[in-house]
mmCIF file of the N, C-alpha and C atoms, coordinates in Angstrom:
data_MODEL
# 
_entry.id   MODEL 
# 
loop_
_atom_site.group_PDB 
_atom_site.id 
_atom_site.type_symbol 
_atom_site.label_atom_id 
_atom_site.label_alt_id 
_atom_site.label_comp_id 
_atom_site.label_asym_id 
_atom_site.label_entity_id 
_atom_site.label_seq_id 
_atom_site.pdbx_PDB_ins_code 
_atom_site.Cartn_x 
_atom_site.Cartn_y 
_atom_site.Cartn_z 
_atom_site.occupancy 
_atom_site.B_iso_or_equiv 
_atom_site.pdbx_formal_charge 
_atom_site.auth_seq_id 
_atom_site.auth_comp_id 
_atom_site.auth_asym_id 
_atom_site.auth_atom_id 
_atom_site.pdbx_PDB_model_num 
ATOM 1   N N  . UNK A 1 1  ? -15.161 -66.004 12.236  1.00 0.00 ? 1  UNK A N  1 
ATOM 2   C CA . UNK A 1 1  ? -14.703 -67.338 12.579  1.00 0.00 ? 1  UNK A CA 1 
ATOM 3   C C  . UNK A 1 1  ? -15.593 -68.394 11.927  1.00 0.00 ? 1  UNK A C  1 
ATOM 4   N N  . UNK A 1 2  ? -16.975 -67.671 11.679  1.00 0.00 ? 2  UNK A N  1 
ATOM 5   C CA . UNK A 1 2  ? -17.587 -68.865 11.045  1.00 0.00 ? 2  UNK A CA 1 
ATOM 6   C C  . UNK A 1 2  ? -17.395 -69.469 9.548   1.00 0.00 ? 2  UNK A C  1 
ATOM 7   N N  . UNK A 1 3  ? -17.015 -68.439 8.765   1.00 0.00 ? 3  UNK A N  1 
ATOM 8   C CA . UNK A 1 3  ? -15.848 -68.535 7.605   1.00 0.00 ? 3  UNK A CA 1 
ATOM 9   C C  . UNK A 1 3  ? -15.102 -69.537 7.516   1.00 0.00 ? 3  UNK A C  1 
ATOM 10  N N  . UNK A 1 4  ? -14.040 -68.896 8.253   1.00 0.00 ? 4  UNK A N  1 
ATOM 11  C CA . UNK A 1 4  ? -13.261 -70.358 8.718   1.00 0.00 ? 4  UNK A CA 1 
ATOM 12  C C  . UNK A 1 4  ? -13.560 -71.654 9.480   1.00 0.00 ? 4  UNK A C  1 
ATOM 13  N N  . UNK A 1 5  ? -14.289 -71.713 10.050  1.00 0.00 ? 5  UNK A N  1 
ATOM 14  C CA . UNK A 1 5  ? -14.838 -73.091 10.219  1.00 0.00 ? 5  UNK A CA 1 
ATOM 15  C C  . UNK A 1 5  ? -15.859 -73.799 9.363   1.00 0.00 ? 5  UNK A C  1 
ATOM 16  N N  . UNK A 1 6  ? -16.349 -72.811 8.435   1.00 0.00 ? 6  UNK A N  1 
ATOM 17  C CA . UNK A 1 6  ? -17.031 -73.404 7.454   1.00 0.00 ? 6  UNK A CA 1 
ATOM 18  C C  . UNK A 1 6  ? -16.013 -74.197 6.390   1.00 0.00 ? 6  UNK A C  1 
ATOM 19  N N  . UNK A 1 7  ? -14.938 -73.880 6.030   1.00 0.00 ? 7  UNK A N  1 
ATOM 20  C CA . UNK A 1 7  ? -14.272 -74.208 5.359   1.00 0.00 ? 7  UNK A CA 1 
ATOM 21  C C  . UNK A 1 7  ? -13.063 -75.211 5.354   1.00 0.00 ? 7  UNK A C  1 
ATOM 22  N N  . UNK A 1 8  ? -13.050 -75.501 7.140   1.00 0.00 ? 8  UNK A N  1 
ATOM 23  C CA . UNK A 1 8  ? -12.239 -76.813 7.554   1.00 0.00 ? 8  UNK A CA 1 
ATOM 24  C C  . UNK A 1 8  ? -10.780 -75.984 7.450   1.00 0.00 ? 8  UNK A C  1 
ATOM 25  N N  . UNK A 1 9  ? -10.309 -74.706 7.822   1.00 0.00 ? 9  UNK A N  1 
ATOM 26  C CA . UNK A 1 9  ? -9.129  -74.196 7.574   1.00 0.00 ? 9  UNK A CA 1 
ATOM 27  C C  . UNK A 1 9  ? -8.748  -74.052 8.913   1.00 0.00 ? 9  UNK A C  1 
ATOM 28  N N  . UNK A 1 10 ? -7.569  -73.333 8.819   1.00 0.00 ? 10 UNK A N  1 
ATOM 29  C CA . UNK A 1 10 ? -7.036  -72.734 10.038  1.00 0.00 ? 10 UNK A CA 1 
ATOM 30  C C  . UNK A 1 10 ? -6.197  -71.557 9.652   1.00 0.00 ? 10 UNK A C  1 
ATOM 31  N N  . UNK A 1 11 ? -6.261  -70.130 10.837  1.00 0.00 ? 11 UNK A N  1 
ATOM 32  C CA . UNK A 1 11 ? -6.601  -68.769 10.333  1.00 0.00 ? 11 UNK A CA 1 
ATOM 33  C C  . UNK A 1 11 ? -4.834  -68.624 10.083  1.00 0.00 ? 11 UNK A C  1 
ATOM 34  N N  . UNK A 1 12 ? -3.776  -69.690 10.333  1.00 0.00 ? 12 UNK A N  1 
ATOM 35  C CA . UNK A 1 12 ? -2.637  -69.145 9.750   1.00 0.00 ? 12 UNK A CA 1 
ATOM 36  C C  . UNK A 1 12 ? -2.254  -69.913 8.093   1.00 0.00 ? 12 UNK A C  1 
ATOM 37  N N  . UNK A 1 13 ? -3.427  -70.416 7.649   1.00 0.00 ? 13 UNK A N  1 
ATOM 38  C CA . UNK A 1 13 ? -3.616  -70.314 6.202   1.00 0.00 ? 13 UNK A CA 1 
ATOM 39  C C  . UNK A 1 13 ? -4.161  -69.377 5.410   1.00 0.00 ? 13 UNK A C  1 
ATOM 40  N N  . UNK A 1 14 ? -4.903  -68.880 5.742   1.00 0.00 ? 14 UNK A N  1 
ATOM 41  C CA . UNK A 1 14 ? -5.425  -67.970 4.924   1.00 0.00 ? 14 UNK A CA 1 
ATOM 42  C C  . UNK A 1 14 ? -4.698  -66.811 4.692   1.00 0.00 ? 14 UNK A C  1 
ATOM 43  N N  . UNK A 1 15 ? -4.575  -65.873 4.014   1.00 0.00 ? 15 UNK A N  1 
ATOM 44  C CA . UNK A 1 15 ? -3.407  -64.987 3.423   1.00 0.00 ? 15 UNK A CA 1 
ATOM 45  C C  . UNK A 1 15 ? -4.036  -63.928 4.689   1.00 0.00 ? 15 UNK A C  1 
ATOM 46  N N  . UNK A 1 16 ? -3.365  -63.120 5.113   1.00 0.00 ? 16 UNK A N  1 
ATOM 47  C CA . UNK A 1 16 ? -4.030  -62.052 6.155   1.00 0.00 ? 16 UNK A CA 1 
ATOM 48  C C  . UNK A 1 16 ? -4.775  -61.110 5.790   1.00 0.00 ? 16 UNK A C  1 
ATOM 49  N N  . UNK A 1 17 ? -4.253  -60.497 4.016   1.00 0.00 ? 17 UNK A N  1 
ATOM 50  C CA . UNK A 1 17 ? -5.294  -59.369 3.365   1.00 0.00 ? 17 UNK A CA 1 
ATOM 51  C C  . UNK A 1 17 ? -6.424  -60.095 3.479   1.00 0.00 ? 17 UNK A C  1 
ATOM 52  N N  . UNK A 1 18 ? -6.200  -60.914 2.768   1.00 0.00 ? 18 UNK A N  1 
ATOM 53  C CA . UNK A 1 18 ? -7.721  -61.366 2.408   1.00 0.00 ? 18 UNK A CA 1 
ATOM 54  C C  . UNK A 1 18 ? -9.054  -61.965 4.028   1.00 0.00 ? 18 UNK A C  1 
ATOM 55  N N  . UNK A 1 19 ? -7.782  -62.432 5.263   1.00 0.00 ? 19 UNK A N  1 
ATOM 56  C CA . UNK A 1 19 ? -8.811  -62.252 6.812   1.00 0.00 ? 19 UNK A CA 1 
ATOM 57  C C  . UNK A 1 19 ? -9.868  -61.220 6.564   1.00 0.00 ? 19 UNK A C  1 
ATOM 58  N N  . UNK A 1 20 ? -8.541  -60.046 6.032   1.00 0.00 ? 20 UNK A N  1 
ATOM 59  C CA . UNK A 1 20 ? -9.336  -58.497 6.580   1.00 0.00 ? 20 UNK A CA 1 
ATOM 60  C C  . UNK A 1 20 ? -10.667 -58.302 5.780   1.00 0.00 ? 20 UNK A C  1 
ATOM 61  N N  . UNK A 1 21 ? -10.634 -58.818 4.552   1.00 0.00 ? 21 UNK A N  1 
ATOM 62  C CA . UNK A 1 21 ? -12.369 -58.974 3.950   1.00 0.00 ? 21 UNK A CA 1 
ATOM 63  C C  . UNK A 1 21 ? -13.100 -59.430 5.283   1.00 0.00 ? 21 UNK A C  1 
ATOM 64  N N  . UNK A 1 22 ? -12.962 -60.613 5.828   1.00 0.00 ? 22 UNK A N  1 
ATOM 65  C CA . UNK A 1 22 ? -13.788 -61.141 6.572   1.00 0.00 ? 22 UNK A CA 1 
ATOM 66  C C  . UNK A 1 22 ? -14.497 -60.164 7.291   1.00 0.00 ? 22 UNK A C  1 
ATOM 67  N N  . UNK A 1 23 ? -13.529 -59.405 8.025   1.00 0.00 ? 23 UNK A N  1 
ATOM 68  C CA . UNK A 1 23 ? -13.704 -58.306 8.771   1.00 0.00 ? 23 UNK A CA 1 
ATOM 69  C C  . UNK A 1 23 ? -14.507 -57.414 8.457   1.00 0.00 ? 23 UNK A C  1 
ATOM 70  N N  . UNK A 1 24 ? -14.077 -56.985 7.109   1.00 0.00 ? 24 UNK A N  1 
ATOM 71  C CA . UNK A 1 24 ? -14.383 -55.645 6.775   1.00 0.00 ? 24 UNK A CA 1 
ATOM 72  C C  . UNK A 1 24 ? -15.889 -56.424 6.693   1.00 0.00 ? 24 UNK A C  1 
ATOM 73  N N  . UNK A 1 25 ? -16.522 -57.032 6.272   1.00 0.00 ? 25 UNK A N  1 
ATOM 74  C CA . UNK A 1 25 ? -17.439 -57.582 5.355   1.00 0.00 ? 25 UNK A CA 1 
ATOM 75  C C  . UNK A 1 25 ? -18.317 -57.859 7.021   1.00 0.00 ? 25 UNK A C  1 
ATOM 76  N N  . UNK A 1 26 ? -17.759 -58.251 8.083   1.00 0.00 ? 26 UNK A N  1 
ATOM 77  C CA . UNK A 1 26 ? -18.678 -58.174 9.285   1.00 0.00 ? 26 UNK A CA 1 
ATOM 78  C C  . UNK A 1 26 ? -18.636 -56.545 9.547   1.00 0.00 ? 26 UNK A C  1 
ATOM 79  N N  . UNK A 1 27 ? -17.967 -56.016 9.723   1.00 0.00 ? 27 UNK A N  1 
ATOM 80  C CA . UNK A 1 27 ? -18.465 -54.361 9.967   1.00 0.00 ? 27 UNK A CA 1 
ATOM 81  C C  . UNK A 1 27 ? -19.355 -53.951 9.105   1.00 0.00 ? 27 UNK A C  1 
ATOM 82  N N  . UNK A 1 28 ? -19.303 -53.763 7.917   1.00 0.00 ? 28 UNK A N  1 
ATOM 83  C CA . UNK A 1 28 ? -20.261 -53.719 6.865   1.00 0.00 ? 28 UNK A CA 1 
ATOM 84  C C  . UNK A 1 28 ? -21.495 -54.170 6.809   1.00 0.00 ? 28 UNK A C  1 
ATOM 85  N N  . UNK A 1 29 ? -21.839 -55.107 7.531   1.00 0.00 ? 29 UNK A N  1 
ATOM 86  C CA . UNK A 1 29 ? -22.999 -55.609 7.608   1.00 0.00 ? 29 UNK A CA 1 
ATOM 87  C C  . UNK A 1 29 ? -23.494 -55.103 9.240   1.00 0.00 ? 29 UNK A C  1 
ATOM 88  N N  . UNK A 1 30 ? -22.964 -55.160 10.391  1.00 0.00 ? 30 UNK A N  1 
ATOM 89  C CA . UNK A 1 30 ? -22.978 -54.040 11.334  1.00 0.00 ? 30 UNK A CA 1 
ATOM 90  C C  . UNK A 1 30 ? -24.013 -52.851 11.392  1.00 0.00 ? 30 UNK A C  1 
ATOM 91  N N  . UNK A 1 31 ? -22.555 -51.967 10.169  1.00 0.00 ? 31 UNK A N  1 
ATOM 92  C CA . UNK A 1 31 ? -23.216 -50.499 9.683   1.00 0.00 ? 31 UNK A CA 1 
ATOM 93  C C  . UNK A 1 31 ? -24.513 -50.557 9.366   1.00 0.00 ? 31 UNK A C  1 
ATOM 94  N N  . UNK A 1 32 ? -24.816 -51.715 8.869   1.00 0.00 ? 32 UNK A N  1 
ATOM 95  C CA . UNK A 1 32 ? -26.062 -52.328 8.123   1.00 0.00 ? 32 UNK A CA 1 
ATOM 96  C C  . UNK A 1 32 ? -27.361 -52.481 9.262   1.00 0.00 ? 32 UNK A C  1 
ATOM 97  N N  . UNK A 1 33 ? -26.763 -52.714 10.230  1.00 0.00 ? 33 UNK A N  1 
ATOM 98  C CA . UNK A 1 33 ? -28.014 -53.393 10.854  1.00 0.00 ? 33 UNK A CA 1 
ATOM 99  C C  . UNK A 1 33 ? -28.792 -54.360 10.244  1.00 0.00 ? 33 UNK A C  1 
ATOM 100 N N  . UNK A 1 34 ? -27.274 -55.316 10.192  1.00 0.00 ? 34 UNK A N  1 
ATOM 101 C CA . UNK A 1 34 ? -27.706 -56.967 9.514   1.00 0.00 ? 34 UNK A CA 1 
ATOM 102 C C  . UNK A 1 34 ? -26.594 -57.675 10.574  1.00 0.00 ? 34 UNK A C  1 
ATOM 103 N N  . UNK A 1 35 ? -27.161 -58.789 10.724  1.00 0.00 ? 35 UNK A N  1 
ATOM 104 C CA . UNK A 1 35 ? -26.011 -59.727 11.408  1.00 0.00 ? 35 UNK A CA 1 
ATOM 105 C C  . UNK A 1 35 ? -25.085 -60.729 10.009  1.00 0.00 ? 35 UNK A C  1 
ATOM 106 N N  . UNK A 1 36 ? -24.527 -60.706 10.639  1.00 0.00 ? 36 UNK A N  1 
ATOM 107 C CA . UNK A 1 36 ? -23.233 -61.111 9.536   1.00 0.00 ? 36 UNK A CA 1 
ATOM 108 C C  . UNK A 1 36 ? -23.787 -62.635 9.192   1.00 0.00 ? 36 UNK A C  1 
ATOM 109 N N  . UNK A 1 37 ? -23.486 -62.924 7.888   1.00 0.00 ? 37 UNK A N  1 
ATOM 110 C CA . UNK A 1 37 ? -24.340 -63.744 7.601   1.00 0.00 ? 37 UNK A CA 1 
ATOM 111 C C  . UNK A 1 37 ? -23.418 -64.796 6.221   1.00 0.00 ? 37 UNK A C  1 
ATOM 112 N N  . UNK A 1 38 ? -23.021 -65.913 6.740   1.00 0.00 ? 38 UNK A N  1 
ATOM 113 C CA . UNK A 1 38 ? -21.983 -66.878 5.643   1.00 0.00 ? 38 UNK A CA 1 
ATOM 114 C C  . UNK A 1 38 ? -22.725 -67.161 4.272   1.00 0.00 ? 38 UNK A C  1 
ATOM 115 N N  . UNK A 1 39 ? -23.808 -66.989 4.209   1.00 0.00 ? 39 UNK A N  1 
ATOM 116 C CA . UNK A 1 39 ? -24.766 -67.020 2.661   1.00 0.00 ? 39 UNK A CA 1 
ATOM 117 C C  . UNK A 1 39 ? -24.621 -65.806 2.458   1.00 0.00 ? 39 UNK A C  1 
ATOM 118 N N  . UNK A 1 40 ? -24.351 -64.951 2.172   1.00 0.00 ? 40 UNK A N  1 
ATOM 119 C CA . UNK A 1 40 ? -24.277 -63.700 1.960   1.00 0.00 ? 40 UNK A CA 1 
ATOM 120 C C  . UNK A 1 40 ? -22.997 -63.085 1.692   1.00 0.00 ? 40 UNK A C  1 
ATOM 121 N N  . UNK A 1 41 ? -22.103 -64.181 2.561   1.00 0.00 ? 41 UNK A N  1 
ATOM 122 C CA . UNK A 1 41 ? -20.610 -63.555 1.873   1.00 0.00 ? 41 UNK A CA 1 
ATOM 123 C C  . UNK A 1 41 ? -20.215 -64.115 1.251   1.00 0.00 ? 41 UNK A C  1 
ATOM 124 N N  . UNK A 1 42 ? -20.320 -65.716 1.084   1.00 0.00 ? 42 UNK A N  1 
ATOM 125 C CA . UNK A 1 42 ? -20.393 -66.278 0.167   1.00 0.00 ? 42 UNK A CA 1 
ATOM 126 C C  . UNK A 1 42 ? -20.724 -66.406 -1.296  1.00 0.00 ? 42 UNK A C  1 
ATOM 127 N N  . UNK A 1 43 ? -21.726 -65.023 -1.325  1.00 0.00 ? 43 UNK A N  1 
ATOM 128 C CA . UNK A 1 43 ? -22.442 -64.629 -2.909  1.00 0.00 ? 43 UNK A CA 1 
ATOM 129 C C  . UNK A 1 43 ? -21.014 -63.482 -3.327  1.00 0.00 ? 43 UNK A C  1 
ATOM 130 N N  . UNK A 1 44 ? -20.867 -63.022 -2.131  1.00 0.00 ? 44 UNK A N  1 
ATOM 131 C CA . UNK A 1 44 ? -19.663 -61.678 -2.935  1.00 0.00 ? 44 UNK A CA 1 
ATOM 132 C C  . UNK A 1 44 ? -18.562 -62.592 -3.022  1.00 0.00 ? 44 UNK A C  1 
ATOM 133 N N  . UNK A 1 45 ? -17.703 -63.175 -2.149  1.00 0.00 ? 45 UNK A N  1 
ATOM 134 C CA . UNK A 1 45 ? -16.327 -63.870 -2.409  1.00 0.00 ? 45 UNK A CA 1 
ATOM 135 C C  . UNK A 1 45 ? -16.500 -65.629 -2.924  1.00 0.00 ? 45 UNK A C  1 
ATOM 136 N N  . UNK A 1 46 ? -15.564 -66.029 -3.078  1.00 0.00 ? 46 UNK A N  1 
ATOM 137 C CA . UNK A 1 46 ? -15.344 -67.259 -3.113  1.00 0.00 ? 46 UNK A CA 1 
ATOM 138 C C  . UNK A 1 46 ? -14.366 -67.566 -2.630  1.00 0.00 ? 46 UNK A C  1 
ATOM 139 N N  . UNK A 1 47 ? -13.738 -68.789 -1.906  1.00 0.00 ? 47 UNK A N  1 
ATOM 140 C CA . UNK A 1 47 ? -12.946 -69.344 -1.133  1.00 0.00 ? 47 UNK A CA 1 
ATOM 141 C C  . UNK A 1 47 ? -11.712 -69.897 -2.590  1.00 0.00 ? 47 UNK A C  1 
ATOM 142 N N  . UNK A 1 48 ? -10.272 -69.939 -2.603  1.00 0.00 ? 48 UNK A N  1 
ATOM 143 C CA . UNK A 1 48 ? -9.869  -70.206 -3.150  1.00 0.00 ? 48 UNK A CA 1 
ATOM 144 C C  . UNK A 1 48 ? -8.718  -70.834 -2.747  1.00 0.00 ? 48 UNK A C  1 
ATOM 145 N N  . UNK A 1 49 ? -7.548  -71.206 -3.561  1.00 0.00 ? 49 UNK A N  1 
ATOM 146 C CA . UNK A 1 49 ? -6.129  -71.382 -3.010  1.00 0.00 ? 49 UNK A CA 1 
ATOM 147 C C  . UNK A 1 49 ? -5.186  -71.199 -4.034  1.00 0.00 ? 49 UNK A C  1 
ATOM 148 N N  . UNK A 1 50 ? -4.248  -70.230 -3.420  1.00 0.00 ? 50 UNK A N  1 
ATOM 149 C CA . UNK A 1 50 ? -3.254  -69.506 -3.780  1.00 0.00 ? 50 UNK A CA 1 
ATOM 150 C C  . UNK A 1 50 ? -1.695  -69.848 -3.155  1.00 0.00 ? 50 UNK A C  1 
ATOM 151 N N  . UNK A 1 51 ? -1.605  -71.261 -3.607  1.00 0.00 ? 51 UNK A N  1 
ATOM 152 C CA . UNK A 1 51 ? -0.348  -71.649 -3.565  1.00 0.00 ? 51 UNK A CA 1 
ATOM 153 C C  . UNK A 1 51 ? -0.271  -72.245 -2.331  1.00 0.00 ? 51 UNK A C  1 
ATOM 154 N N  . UNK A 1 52 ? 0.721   -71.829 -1.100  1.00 0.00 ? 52 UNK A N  1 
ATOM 155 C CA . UNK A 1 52 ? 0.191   -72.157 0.110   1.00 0.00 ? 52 UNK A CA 1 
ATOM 156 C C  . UNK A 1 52 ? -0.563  -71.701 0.718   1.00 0.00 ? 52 UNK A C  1 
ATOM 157 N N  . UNK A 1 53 ? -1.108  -70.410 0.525   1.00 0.00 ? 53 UNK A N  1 
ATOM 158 C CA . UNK A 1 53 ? -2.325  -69.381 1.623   1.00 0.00 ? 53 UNK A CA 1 
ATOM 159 C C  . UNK A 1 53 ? -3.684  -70.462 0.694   1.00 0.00 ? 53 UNK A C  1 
ATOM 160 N N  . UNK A 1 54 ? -4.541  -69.977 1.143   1.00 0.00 ? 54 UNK A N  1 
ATOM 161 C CA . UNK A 1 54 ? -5.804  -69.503 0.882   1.00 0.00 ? 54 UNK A CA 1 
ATOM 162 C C  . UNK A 1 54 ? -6.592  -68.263 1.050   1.00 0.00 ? 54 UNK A C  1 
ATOM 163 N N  . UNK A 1 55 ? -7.191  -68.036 0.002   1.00 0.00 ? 55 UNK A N  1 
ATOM 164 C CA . UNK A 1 55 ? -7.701  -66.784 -0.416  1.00 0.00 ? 55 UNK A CA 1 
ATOM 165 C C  . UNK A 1 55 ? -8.786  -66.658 -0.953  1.00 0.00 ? 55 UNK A C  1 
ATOM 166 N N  . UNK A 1 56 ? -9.572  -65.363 -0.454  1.00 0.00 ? 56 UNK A N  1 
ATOM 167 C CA . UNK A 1 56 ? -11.056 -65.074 -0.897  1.00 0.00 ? 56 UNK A CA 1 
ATOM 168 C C  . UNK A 1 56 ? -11.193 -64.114 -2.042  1.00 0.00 ? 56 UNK A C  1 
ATOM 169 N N  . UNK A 1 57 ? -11.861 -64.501 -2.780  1.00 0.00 ? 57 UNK A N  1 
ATOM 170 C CA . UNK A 1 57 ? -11.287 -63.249 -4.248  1.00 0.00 ? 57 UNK A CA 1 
ATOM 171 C C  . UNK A 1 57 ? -13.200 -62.619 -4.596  1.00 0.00 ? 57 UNK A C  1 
ATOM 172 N N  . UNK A 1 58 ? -13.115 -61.987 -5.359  1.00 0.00 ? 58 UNK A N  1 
ATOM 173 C CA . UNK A 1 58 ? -14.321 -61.561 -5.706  1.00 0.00 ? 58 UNK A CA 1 
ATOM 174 C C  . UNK A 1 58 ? -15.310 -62.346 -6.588  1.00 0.00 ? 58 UNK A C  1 
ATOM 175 N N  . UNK A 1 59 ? -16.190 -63.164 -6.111  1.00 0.00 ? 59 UNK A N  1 
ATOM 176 C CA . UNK A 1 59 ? -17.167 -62.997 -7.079  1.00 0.00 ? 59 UNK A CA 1 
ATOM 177 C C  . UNK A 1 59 ? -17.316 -62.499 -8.466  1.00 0.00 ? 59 UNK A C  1 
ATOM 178 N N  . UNK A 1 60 ? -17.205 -63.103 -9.557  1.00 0.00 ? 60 UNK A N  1 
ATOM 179 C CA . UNK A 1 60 ? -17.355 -62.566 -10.870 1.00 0.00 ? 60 UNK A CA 1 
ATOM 180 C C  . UNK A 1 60 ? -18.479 -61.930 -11.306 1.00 0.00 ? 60 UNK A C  1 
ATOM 181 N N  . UNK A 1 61 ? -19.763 -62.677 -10.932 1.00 0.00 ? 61 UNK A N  1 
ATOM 182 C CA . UNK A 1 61 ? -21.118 -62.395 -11.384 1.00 0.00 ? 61 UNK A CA 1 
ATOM 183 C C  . UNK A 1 61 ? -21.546 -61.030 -10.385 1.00 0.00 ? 61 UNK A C  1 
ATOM 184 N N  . UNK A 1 62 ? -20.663 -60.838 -9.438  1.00 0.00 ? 62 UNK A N  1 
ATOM 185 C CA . UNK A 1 62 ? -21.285 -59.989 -8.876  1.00 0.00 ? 62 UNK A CA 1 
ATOM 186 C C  . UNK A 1 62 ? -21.091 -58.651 -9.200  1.00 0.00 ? 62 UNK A C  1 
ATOM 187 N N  . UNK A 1 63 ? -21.521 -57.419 -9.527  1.00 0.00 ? 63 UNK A N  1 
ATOM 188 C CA . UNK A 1 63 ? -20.973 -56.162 -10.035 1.00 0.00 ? 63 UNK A CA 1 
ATOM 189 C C  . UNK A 1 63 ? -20.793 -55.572 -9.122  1.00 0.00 ? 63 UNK A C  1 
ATOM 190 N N  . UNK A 1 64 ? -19.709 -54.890 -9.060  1.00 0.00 ? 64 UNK A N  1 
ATOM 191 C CA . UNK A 1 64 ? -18.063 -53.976 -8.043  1.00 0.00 ? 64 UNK A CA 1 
ATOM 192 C C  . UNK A 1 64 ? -18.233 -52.687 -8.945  1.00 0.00 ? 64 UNK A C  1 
ATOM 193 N N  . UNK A 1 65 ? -18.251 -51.769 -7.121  1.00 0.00 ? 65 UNK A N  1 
ATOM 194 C CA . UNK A 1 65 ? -18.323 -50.410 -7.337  1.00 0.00 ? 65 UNK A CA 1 
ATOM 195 C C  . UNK A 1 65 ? -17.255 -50.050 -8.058  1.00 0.00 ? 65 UNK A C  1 
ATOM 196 N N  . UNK A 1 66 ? -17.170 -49.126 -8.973  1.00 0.00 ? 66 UNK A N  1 
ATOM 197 C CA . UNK A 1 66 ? -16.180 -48.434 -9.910  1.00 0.00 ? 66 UNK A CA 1 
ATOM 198 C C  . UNK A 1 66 ? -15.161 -47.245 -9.240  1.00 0.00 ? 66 UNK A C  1 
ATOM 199 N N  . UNK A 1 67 ? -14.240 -47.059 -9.527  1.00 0.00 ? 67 UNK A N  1 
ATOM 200 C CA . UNK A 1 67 ? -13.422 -45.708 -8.926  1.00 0.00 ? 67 UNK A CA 1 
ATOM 201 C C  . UNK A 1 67 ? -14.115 -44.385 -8.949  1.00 0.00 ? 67 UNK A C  1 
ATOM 202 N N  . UNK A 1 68 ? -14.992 -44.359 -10.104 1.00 0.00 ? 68 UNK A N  1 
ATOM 203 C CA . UNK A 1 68 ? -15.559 -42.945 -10.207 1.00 0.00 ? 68 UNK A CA 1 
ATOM 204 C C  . UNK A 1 68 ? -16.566 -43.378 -8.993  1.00 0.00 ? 68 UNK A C  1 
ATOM 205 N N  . UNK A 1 69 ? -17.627 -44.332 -9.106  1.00 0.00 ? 69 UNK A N  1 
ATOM 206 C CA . UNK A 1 69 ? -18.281 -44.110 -8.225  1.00 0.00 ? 69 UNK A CA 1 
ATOM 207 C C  . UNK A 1 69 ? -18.215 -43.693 -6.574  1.00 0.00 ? 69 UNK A C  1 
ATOM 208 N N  . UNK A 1 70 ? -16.721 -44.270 -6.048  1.00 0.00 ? 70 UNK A N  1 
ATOM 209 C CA . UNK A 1 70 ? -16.514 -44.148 -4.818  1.00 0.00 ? 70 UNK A CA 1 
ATOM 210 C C  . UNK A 1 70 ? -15.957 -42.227 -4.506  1.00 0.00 ? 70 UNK A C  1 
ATOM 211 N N  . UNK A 1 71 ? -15.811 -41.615 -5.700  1.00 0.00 ? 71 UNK A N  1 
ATOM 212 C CA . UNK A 1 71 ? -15.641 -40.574 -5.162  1.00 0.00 ? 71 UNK A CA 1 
ATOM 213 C C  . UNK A 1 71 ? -16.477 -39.762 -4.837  1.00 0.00 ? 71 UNK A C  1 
ATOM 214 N N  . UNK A 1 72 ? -16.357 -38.858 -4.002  1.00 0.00 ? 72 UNK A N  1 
ATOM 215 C CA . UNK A 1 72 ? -17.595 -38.008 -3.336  1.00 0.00 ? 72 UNK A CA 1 
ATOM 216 C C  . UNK A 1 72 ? -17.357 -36.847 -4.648  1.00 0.00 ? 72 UNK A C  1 
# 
């Protein structure tokens, strides 16, 4: 929620896949034994807009795990 209030939105703008980052991205940090943290997600996504939604897309500068890598 702090996402979205950082950003002056309201949660039936934002596209719903892209909520579920939010999510995923607080569990993830959880698993972590980190508290979820808006400077920090802010380095992986960026806030955008996609017509009427708004949407969080990836970070360019940041380097994303590969397909090979995610396999066991």
């Amino acid at each position: 929620m702090r996402v979205i209030r950082f950003f002056r939105v309201r949660i039936s703008q934002i596209n719903p896949f892209d909520f579920s980052q939010t999510k995923h991205f607080e569990i993830s940090c959880i698993t972590w034994n980190r508290k979820p943290d808006l400077s920090v997600f802010l380095y992986f996504y960026k806030f955008t807009s996609a017509g009427d939604w708004f949407t969080f897309s990836h970070q360019k500068s940041v380097p994303r795990i590969t397909p090979e890598e995610r396999s066991s």
